[in-house]
MILOPA-68133 format. One line per field, with one value per residue (C-alpha): x, y, z; residue in three letters; residue number from 0. Coordinates in steps of 0.05 Angstrom, whole numbers, plus 5000, padded with zeros to 4 digits. Last residue first. Layout:
X = c(X ...)
Y = c(Y ...)
Z = c(Z ...)
type = c(ALA ...)
seq = c(NUM ...)
***
This chain:
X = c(6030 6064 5999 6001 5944 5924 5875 5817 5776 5716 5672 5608 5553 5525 5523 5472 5415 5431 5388 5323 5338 5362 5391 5452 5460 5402 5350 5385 5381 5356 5328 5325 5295 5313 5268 5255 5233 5182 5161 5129 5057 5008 4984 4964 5043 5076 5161 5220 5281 5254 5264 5196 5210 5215 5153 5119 5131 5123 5053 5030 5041 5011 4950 4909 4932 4959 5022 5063 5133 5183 5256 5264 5287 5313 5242 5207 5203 5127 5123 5146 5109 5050 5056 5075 5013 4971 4910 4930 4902 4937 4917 4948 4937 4947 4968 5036 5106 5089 5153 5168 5162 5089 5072 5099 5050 5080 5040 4976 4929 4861 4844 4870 4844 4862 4866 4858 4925 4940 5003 4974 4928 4866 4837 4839 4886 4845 4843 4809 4765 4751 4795 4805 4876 4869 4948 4925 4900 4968 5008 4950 4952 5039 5033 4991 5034 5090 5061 5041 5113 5136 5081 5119 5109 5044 4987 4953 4903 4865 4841 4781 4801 4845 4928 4941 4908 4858 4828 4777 4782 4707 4749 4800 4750 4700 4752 4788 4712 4707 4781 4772 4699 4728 4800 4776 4771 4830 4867 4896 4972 4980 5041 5070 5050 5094 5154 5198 5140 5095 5032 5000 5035 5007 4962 4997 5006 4947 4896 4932 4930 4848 4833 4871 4845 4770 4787 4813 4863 4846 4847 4924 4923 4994 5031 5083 5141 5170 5229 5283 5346 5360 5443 5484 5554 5632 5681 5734 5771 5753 5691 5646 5639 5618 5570 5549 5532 5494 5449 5430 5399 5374 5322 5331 5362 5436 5485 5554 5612 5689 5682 5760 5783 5763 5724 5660 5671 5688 5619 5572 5569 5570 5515 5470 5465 5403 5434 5424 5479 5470 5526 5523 5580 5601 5582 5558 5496 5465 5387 5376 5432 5388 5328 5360 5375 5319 5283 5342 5316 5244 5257 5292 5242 5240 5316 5328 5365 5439 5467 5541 5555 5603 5597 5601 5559 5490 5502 5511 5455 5404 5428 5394 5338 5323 5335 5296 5242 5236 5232 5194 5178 5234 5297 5361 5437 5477 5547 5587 5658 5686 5670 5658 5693 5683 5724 5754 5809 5840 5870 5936 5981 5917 5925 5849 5861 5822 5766 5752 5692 5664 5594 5561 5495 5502 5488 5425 5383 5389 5387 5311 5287 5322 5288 5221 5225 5210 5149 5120 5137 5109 5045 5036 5050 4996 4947 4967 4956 5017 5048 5120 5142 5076 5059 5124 5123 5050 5075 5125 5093 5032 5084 5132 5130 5146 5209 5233 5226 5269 5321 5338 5329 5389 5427 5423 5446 5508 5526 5512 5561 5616 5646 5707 5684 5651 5724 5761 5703 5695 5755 5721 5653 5684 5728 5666 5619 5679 5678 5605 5611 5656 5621 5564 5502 5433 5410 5336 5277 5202 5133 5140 5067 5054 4984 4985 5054 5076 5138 5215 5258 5334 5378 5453 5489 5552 5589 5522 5493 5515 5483 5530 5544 5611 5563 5493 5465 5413 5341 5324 5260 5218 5187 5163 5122 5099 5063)
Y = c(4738 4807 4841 4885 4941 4963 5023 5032 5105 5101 5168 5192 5232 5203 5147 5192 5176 5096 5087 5128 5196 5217 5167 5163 5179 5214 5210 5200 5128 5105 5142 5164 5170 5109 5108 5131 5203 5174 5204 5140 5172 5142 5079 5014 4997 5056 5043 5081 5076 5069 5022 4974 4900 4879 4918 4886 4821 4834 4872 4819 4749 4797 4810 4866 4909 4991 5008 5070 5095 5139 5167 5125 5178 5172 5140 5086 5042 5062 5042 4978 4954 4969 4940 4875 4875 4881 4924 4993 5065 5135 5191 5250 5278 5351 5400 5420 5398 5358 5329 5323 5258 5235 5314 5318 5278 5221 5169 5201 5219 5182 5222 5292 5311 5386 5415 5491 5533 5589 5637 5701 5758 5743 5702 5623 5594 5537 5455 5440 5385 5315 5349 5297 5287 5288 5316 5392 5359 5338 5402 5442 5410 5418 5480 5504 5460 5508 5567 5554 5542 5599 5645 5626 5585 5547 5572 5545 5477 5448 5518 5509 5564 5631 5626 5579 5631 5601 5534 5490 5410 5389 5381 5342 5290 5287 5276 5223 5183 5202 5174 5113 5093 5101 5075 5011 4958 4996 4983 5053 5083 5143 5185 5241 5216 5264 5240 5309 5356 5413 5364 5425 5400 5337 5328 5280 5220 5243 5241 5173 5141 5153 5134 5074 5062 5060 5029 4971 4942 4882 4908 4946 5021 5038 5109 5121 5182 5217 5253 5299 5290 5278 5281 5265 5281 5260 5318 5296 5360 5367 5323 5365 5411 5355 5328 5399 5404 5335 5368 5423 5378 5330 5393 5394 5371 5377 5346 5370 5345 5355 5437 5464 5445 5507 5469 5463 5530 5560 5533 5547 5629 5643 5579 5609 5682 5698 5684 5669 5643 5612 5587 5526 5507 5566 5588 5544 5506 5519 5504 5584 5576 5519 5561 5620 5580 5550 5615 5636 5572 5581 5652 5630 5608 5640 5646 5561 5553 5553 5516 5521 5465 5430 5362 5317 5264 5285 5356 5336 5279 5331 5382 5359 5324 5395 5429 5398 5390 5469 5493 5435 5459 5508 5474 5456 5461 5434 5448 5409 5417 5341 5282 5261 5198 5125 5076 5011 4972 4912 4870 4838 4780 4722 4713 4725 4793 4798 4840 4909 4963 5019 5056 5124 5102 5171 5211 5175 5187 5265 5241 5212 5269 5333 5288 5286 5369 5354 5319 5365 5434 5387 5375 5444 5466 5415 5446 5520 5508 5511 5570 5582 5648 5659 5582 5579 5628 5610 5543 5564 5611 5555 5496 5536 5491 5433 5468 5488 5407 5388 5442 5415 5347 5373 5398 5339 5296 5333 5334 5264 5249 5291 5353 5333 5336 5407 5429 5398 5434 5504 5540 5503 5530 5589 5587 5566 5626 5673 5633 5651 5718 5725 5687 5747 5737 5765 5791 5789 5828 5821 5799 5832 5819 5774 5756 5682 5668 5718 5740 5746 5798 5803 5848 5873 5902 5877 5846 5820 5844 5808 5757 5728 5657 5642 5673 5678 5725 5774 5777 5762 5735 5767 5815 5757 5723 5785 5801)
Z = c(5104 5111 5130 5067 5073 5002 5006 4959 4947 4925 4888 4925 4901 4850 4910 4947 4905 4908 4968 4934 4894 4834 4783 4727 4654 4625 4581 4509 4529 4594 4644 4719 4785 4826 4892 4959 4944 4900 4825 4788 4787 4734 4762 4727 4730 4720 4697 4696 4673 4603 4545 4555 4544 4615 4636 4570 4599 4682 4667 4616 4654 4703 4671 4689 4646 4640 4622 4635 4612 4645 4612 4555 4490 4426 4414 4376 4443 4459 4386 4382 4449 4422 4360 4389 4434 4382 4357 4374 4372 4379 4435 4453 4512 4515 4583 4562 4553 4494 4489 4414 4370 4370 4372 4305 4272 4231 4274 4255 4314 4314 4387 4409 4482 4515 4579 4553 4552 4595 4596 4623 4599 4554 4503 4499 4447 4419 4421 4481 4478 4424 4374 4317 4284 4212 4191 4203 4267 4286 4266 4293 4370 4361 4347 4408 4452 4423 4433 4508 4526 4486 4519 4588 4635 4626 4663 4721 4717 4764 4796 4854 4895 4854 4877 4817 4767 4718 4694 4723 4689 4667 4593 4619 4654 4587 4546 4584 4591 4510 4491 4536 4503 4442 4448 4486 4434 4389 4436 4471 4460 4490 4471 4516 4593 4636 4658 4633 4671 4641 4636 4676 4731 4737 4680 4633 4687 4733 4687 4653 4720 4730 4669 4662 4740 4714 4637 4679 4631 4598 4532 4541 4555 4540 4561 4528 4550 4512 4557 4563 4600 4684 4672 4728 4712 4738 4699 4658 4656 4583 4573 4623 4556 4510 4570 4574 4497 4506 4566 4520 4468 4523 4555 4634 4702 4712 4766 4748 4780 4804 4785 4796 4729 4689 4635 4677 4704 4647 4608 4661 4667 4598 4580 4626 4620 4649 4718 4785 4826 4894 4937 4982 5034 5033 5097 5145 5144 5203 5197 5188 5140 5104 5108 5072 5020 5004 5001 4949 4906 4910 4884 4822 4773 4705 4713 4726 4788 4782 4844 4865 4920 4971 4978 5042 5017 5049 5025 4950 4967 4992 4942 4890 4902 4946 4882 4839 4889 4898 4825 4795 4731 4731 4714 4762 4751 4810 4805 4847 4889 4912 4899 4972 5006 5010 5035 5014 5060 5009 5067 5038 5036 5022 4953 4953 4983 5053 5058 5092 5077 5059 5080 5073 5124 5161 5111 5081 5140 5114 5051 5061 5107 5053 4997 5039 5035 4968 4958 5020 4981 4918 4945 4973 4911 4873 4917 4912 4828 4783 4759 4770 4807 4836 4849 4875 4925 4946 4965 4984 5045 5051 5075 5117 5180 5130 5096 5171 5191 5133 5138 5208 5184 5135 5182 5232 5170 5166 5237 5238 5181 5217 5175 5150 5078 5097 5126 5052 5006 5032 4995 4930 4945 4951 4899 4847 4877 4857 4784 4775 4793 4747 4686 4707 4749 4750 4816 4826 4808 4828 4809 4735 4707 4646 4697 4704 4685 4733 4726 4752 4711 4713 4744 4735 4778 4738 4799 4821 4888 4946 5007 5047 5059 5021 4955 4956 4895 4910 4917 4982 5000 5043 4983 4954 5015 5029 4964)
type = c(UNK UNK UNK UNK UNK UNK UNK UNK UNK UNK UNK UNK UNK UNK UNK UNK UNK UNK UNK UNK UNK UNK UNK UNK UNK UNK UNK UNK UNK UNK UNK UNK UNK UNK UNK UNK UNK UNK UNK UNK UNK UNK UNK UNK UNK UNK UNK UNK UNK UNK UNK UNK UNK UNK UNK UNK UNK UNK UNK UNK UNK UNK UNK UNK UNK UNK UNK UNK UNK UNK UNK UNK UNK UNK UNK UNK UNK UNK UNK UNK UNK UNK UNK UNK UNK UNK UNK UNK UNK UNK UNK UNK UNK UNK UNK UNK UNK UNK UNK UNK UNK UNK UNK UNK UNK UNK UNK UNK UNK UNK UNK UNK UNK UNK UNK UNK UNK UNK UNK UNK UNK UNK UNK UNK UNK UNK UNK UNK UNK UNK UNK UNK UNK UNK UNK UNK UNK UNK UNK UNK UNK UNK UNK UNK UNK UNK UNK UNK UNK UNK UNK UNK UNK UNK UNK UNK UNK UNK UNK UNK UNK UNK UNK UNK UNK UNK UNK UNK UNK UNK UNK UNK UNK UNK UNK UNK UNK UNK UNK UNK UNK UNK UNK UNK UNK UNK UNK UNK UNK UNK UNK UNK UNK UNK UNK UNK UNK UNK UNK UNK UNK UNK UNK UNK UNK UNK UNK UNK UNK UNK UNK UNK UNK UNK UNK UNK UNK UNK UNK UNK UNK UNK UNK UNK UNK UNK UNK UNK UNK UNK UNK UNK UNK UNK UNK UNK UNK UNK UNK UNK UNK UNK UNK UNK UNK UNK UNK UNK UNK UNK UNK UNK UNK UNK UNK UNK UNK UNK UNK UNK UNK UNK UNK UNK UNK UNK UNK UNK UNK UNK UNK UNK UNK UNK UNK UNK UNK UNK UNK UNK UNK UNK UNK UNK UNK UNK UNK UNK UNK UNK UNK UNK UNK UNK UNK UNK UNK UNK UNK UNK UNK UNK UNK UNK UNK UNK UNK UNK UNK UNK UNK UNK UNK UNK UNK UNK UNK UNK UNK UNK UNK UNK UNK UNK UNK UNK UNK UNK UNK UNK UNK UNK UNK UNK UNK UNK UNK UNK UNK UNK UNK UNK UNK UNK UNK UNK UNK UNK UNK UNK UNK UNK UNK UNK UNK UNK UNK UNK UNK UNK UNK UNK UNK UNK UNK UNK UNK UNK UNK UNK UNK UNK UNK UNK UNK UNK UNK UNK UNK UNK UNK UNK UNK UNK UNK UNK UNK UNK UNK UNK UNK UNK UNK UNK UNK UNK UNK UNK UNK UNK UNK UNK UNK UNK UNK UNK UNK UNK UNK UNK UNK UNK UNK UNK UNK UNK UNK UNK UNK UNK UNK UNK UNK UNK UNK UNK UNK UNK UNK UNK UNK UNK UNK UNK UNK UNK UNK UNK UNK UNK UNK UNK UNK UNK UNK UNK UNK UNK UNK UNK UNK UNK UNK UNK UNK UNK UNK UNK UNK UNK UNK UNK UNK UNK UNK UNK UNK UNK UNK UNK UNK UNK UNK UNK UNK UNK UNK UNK UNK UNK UNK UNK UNK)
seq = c(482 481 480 479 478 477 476 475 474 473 472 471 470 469 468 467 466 465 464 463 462 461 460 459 458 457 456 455 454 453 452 451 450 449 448 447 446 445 444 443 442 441 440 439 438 437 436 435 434 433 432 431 430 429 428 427 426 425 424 423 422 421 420 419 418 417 416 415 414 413 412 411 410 409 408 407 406 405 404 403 402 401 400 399 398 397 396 395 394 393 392 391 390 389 388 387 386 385 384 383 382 381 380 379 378 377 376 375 374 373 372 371 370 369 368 367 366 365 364 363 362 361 360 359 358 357 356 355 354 353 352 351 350 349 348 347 346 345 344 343 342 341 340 339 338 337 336 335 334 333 332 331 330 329 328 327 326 325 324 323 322 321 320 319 318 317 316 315 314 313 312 311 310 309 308 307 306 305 304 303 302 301 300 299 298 297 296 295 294 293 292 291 290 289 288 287 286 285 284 283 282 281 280 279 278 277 276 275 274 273 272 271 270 269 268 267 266 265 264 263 262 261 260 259 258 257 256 255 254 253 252 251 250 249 248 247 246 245 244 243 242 241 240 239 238 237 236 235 234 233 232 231 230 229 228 227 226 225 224 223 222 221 220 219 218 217 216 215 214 213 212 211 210 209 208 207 206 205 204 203 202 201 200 199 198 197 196 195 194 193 192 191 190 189 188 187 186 185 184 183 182 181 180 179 178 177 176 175 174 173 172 171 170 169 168 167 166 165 164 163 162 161 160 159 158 157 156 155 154 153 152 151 150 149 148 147 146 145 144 143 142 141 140 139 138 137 136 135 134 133 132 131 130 129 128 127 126 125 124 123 122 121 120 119 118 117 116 115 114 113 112 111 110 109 108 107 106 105 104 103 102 101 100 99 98 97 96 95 94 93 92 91 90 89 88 87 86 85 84 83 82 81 80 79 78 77 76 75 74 73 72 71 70 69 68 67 66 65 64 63 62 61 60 59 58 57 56 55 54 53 52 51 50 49 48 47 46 45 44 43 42 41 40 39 38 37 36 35 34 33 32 31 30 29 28 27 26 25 24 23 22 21 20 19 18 17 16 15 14 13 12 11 10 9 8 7 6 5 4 3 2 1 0)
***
């Protein structure tokens, strides 16, 4: 297709685009199909530390840069992303999976990141104040950390970079990204529309690899990188924490998630519905907020558990690119695999299949939109992150119990509750352990605010005014007066 052949399939390094050192390749496919759509460059630790010195050679002219200039780039970028809506779109639904509509969705969720940050820029404040002794102004500015490395996953693959690199850019950082290697082509587009906006070189450099933890671990011991800003699984976000530990590197770490999802008795069942489709079904369900464990009274769970039923079930599946597709594959046969497990695990342990359930036949990665009511608390799926397109449902009678076991987790990334109470809504809100919270609605993802967890879900937040502050380290001058 055009809009993969147009994009260029090497690595970008100080703003040129080169082979690997090794010549190496690696695959990019269609989940849809298993077919190869194209083959990019795949990195070595070499390349990776060449893309490090540039970035590093880059750092004290892009720091200098004017704020304005900055943020002119990056509405630049902004306005080129929107223009380009359908081309990736399509890109990413190749590369990726998910339906045109919820592409175009997320091309215009994440361009708003390169808007926000771009506004951002020119709002990096400091400031003056008098010592309380009186003999000396304390002058505080802010500058830019310094070289990044920006490490983001595929279920997102343009809004987790563009969340990304916004702020890096915004701050006056210079960058390495490693897109995910399933998805990699959304990331080289981006690319090439920032230069077209006039970034200069090095500034960002792309490195695509299949050999992750080879490429990362030098340069996040090697003393160069001043922070990482990674996006996926917690188990290999703690081994980069241990490896950032060395030189003392600053991190942002967007972990895994479990999330709850609590239909109270007073909830309207309409909107609980309605939010918990679009909680575990954007995406395919394939995202780290997605709604993991729903908890229903046991007043509503029948009638909720049929209505939900019903919806998943009228859900179209197929290609993304094909009219009328809800739901696209998953990413791999992994990914599918392991949702498949987890449906068995539960209803070997007297889980009820309501829709869905089985491995349909056929090419690609699909999975059926699938409902599991009366599952048992020690089912494996209460514990793991679904990643995939199945609601699980559990039963409640108090509000205590509830609350408990929304907050039985390692995790707290996103949570949702459902009530029309406010004495309720402001309570449990207060008592739930995640970063972020639904009230009767099942999107939390906003451009303008906080993304982030608690727990073993991160450490710091993406996005919104204190997006760019990741970003950003203070730097305090004592001024005596001679008072």
């Amino acid at each position: 297709m055009t809009v993969v052949r147009d994009v260029p399939k090497q690595l970008f390094i100080g703003g040129r685009w080169q082979d690997a050192e090794s010549g190496r390749t690696l695959s990019v496919d269609n989940p849809a199909t298993g077919e190869e759509l194209c083959r990019v460059a795949d990195a070595s630790p070499a390349d990776g530390r060449r893309a490090v010195a540039t970035a590093v050679a880059a750092q004290t002219a892009w720091a200098a840069t004017p704020p304005r200039v900055r943020s002119e780039i990056l509405r630049r970028a902004y306005d080129i992303i929107i223009a380009r809506t359908e081309d990736l779109a399509l890109l990413m639904t190749l590369e990726m999976g998910k339906p045109l509509t919820e592409a175009r969705a997320e091309v215009a969720y994440g361009a708003e990141f390169f808007r926000w940050f771009s506004e951002e820029a020119v709002r990096i404040d400091g400031g003056m104040t008098t010592a309380p002794d009186g003999r000396n102004r304390l002058l505080v500015t802010r500058r830019p950390v310094g070289p990044c490395l920006l490490i983001t996953p595929w279920n997102f693959p343009l809004a987790m970079g563009t969340r990304k690199i916004g702020p890096a850019l915004a701050a006056g950082c210079t960058i390495v990204l490693k897109p995910a290697p399933q998805t990699p082509l959304t990331s080289l587009a981006l690319a090439s529309i920032l230069t077209e906006a006039g970034l200069p070189d090095g500034v960002l450099n792309i490195v695509t690899t299949t050999d992750a933890a080879g490429v990362v671990e030098p340069l996040l011991r090697g003393g160069q990188i001043r922070k990482l800003s990674f996006t996926g699984s917690t188990q290999v976000g703690r081994i980069l924490l241990a490896q950032c530990a060395d030189t003392v590197v600053r991190t942002s770490m967007e972990l895994g998630g479990n999330a709850p999802l609590i239909v109270f008795d007073d909830a309207d069942l309409d909107t609980a519905v309605d939010g918990t489709m679009v909680a575990k079904m954007r995406n395919m369900g394939e995202s780290c907020c997605a709604a993991n464990r729903i908890y229903v009274h046991t007043s509503l769970a029948e009638e909720f558990a049929t209505r939900l039923a019903s919806r998943m079930a009228a859900l179209k599946v197929g290609p993304g690119t094909e009219a009328g597709v809800h739901v696209g594959p998953l990413i791999d046969n992994a990914g599918r695999s392991k949702a498949h497990d987890l449906v068995r695990d539960a209803v070997k342990r007297g889980a009820k299949v309501l829709t869905g359930g089985e491995l349909p036949d056929g090419p690609g990665c699909f999975y059926p939109p699938t409902v599991l009511a009366d599952v048992p608390a020690e089912s494996a799926i209460i514990d793991t992150e679904i990643f995939g397109p199945v609601a699980a449902i559990v039963t409640f009678t108090e509000e205590d119990e509830a609350v408990a076991a929304a907050n039985d987790t390692e995790f707290g990334l996103a949570a949702y509750l459902f009530t029309q109470n406010l004495d309720r809504a402001l309570r449990v809100g207060e008592r739930l352990e995640s970063g972020m919270i639904g009230l009767n609605t099942g999107l939390v993802s906003n451009p303008a605010a906080p993304f982030g967890g608690v727990k073993q879900s991160g450490l710091g937040r993406e996005g919104g005014r204190v997006g760019i502050d990741e970003f950003l380290e203070y730097k305090y001058i004592a001024v005596p007066t001679g008072a």
